[in-house]
C-alpha positions as CSV (number, residue, x, y, z in Angstrom):
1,X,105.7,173.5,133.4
2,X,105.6,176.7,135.6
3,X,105.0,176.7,139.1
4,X,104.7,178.8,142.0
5,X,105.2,176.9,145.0
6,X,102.3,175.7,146.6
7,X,100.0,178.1,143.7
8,X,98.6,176.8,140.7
9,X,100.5,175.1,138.2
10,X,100.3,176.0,134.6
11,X,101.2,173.4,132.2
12,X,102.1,174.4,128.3
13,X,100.3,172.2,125.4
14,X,101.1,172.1,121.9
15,X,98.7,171.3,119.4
16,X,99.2,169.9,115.8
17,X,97.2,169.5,112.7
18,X,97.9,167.7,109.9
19,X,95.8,169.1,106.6
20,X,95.6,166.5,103.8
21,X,95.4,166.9,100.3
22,X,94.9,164.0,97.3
23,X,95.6,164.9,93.4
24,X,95.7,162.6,90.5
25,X,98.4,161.6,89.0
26,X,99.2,159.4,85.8
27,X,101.7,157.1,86.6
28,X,101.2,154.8,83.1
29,X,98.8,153.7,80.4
30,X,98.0,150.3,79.2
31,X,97.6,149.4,75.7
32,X,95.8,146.1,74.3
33,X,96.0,144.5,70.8
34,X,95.3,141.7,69.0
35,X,97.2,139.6,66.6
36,X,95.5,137.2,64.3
37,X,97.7,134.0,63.8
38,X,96.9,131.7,60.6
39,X,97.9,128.0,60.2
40,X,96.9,125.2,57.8
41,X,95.4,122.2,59.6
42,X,94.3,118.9,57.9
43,X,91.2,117.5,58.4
44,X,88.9,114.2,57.2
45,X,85.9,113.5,56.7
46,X,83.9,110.2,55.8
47,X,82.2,111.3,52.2
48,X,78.7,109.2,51.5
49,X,78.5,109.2,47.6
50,X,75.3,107.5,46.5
51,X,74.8,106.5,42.7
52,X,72.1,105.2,40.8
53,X,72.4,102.6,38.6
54,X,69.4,101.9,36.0
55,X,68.8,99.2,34.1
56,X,66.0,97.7,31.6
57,X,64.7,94.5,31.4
58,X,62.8,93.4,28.3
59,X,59.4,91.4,29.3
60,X,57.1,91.1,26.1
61,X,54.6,89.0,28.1
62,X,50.6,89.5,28.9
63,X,49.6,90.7,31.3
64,X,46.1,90.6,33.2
65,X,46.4,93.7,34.8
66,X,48.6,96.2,36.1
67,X,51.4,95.7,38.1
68,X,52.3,98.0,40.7
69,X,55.7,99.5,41.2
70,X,57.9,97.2,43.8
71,X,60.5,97.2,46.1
72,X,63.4,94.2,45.8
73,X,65.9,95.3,48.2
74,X,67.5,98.4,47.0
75,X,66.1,98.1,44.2
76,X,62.7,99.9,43.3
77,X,61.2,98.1,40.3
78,X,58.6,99.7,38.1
79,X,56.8,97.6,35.3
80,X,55.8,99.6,32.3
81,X,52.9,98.3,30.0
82,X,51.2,98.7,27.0
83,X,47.9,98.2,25.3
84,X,47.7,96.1,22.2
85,X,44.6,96.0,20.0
86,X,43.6,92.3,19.1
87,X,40.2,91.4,19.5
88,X,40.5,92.2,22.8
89,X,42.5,94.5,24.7
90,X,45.2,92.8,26.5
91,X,47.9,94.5,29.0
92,X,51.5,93.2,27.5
93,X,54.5,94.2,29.8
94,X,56.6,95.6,28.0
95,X,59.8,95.8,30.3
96,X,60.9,96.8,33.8
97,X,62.7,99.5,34.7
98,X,65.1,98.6,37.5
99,X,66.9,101.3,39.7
100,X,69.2,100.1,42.0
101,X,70.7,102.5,44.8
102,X,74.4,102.3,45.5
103,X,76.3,103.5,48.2
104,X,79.8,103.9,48.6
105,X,82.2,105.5,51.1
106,X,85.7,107.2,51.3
107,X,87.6,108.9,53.0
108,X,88.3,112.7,52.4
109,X,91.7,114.8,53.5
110,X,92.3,118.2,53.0
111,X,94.1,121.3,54.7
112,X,91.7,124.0,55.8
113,X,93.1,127.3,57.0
114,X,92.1,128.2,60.8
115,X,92.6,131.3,62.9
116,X,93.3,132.0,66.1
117,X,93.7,135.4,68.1
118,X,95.9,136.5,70.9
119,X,95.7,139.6,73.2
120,X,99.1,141.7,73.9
121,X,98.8,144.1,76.9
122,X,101.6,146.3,77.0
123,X,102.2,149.2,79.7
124,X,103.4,152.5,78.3
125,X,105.7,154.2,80.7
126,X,104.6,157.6,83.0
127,X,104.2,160.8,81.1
128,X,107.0,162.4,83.0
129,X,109.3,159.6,83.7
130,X,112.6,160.1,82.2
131,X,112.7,158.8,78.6
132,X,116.0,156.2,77.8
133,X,117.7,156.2,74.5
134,X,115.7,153.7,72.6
135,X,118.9,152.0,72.0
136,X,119.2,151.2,75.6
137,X,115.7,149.8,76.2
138,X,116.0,145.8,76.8
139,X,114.2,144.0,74.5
């Protein structure tokens, strides 16, 4: 600061300015892949195996009309007839047919093969970083 002695006083500033500039820059890259993992893995299921089972019955009685097919449980019973010429026409039952439903059960174990994926993410280093002997890299 100047000054005269009872004048006017004349003070000095300084100015600054700061100027800014932003510019990308690569600093890594990230690389994703998958691995497919296989493994066997048992499994069981309850296995329903139904059968039929058929069996005649010789009848060889008359008959005065027909009889319709029944139900006796699980078995479905269906009467088959016949005509037979006398001097009148009779219905003889001949036999039944009887079909009887089974049902059984078991159990069932096999080894299926399942997959499963996994994601690895691994970061490749900056473009202009310095590039170690491979043989020193940690593992």
């Amino acid at each position: 600061m100047t000054s005269s002695e009872n004048g006017p006083q004349t003070l000095l500033a300084v100015e600054e300015q700061v100027t800014l500039h932003k510019r990308g820059q690569v600093t890594g890259t990230v690389r994703a892949r998958t691995v497919n993992h296989e493994h066997m893995q048992p499994v069981e299921a309850e296995l329903t195996v139904e059968t039929l089972e058929v069996e005649r019955v010789p009848i060889g009685r008359f008959v005065d009309h027909p009889i319709p097919d029944r139900q006796d449980g699980d078995t479905t019973i269906i009467s088959v007839i016949e005509e037979v010429a006398t001097v009148e026409v009779r219905l003889k039952l001949v036999e039944e047919v009887r079909i009887t439903r089974r049902t059984t059960s078991r159990k069932m174990t096999d080894r299926i093969t399942v997959r499963r994926q996994e994601v690895i993410v691994e970061q490749d280093p900056t473009p202009d970083a310095p590039v170690n002997d491979p043989a020193e890299r940690p593992a």
